[in-house]
MARFI-440469 format. One record per residue (C-alpha): residue number from 1; residue in three letters; y, z, x. Coordinates in nm, 3 decimals, m for minus. Example, Ala and Ser with C-alpha at 12.3 -4.5 7.8 and 13.67 -1.06 7.14 Angstrom:
2
<site 1,'ALA',<m0.450,0.780,1.230>>;
<site 2,'SER',<m0.106,0.714,1.367>>;
***
This chain:
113
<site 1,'UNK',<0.000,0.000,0.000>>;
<site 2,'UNK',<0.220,0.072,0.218>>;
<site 3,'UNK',<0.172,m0.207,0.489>>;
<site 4,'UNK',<0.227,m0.450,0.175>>;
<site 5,'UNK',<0.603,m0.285,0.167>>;
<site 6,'UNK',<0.649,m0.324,0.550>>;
<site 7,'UNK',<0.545,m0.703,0.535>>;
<site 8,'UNK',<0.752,m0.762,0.216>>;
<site 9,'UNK',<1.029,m0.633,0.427>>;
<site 10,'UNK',<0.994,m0.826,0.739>>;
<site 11,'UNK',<0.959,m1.112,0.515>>;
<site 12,'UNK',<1.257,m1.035,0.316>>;
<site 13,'UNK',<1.463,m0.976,0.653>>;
<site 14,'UNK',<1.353,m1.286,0.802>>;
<site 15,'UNK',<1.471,m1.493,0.517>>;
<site 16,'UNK',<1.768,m1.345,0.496>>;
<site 17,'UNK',<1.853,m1.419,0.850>>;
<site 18,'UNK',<1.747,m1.765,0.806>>;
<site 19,'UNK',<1.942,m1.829,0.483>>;
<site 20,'UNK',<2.239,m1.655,0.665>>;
<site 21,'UNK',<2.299,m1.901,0.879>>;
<site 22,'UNK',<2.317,m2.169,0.637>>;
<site 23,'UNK',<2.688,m2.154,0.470>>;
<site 24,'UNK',<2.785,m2.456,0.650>>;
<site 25,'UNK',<2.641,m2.786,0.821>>;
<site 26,'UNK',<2.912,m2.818,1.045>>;
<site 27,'UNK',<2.777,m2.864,1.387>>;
<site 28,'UNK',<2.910,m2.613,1.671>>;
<site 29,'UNK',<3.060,m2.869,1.885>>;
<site 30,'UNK',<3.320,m3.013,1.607>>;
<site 31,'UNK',<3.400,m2.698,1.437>>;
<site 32,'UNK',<3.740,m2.536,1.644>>;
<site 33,'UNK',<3.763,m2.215,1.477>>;
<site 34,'UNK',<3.554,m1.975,1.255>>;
<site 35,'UNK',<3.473,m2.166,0.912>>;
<site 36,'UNK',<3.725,m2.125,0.646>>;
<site 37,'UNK',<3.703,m2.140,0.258>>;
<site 38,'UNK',<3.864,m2.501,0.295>>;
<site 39,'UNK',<3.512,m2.669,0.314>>;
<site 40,'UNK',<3.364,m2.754,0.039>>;
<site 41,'UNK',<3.049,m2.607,0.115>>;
<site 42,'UNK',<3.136,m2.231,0.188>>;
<site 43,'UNK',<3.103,m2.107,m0.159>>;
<site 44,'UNK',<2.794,m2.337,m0.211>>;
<site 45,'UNK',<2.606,m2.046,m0.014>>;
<site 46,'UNK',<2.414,m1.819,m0.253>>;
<site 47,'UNK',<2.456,m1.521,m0.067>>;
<site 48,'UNK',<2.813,m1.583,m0.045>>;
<site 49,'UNK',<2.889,m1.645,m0.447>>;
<site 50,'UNK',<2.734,m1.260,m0.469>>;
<site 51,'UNK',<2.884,m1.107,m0.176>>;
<site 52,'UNK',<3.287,m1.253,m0.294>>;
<site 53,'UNK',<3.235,m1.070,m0.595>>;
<site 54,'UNK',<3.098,m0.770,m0.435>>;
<site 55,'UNK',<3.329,m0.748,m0.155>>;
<site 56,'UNK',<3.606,m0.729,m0.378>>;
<site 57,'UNK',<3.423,m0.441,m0.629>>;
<site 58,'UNK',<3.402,m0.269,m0.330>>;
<site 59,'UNK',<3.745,m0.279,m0.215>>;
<site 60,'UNK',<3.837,m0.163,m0.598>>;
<site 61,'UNK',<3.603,0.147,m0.581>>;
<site 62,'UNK',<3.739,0.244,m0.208>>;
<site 63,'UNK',<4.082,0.187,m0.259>>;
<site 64,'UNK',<4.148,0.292,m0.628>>;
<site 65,'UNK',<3.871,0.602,m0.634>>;
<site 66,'UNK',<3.734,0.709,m0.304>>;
<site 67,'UNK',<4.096,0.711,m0.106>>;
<site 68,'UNK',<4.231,0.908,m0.347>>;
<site 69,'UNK',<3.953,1.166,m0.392>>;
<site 70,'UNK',<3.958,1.241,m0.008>>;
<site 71,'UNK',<4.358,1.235,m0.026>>;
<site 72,'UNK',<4.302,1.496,m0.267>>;
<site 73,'UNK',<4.033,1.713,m0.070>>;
<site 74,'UNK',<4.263,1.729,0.226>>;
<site 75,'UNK',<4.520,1.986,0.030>>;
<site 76,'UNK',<4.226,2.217,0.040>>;
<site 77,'UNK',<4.026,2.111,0.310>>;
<site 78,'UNK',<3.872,2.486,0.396>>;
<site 79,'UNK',<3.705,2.473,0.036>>;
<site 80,'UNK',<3.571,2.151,0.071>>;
<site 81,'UNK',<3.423,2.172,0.437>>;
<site 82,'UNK',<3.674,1.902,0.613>>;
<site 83,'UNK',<3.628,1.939,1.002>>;
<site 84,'UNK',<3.903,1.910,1.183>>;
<site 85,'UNK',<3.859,1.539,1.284>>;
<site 86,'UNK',<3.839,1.460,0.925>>;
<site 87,'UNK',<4.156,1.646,0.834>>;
<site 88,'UNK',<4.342,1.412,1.109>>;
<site 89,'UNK',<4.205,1.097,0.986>>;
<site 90,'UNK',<4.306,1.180,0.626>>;
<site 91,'UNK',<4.643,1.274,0.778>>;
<site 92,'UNK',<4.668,0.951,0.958>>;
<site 93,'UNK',<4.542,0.792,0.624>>;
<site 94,'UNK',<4.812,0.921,0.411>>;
<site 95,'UNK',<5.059,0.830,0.661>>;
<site 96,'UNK',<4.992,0.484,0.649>>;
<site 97,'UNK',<4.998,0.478,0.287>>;
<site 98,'UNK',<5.352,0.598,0.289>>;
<site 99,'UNK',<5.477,0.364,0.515>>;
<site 100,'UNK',<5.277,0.063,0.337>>;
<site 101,'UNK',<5.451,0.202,0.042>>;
<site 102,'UNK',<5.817,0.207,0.155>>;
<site 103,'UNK',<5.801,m0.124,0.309>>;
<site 104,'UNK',<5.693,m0.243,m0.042>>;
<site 105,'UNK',<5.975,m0.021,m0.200>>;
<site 106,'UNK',<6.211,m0.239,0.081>>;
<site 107,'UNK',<6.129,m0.575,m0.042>>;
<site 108,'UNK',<6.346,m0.760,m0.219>>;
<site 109,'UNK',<6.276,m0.779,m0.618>>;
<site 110,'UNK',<6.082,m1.073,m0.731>>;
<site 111,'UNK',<6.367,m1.323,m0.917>>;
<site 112,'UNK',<6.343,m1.363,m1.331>>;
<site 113,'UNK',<6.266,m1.754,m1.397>>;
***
């Protein structure tokens, strides 16, 4: 039983490493840069019409729920257990979200049409 779950995962891994490199069919020596979103054949990928979607969910759930959970455990970081490490990266954190934050606040508004 179990040896049936090992080889179902090699299998799985190796076909996933195969199908990974198969988002494009440009050939190494004419492609200049790292493959953009401008061929045609990027978002023909399976892997990478699930992982768009995904990548973006999980952006949502960091940004909009995690973030601000931790910003919120760092007022009372002896109840929760923060080390000190973690209590300086929140700090940083929270930092850079004010600045982000007033440099939005300093752009120009957006004109009415």
């Amino acid at each position: 039983m179990r040896t049936r779950y090992g080889r179902t995962l090699m299998v799985g891994l190796v076909l996933v490493g195969l199908l990974a490199g198969c988002a494009t069919t440009v050939t190494r020596q004419d492609q200049v840069g790292l493959p953009t979103a401008e061929n045609p054949e990027y978002l023909a990928h399976p892997f990478r019409l699930v992982a768009l979607p995904l990548h973006l969910t999980g952006n949502i759930i960091r940004y909009g729920f995690i973030e601000p959970f931790y910003f919120a455990m760092n007022t009372m970081p002896n109840a929760v257990g923060l080390s000190l490490e973690e209590q300086r990266y929140l700090q940083e954190r929270q930092e850079t979200w004010a600045r982000e934050f007033e440099a939005f606040r300093a752009l120009p508004p957006i004109p009415a049409k």
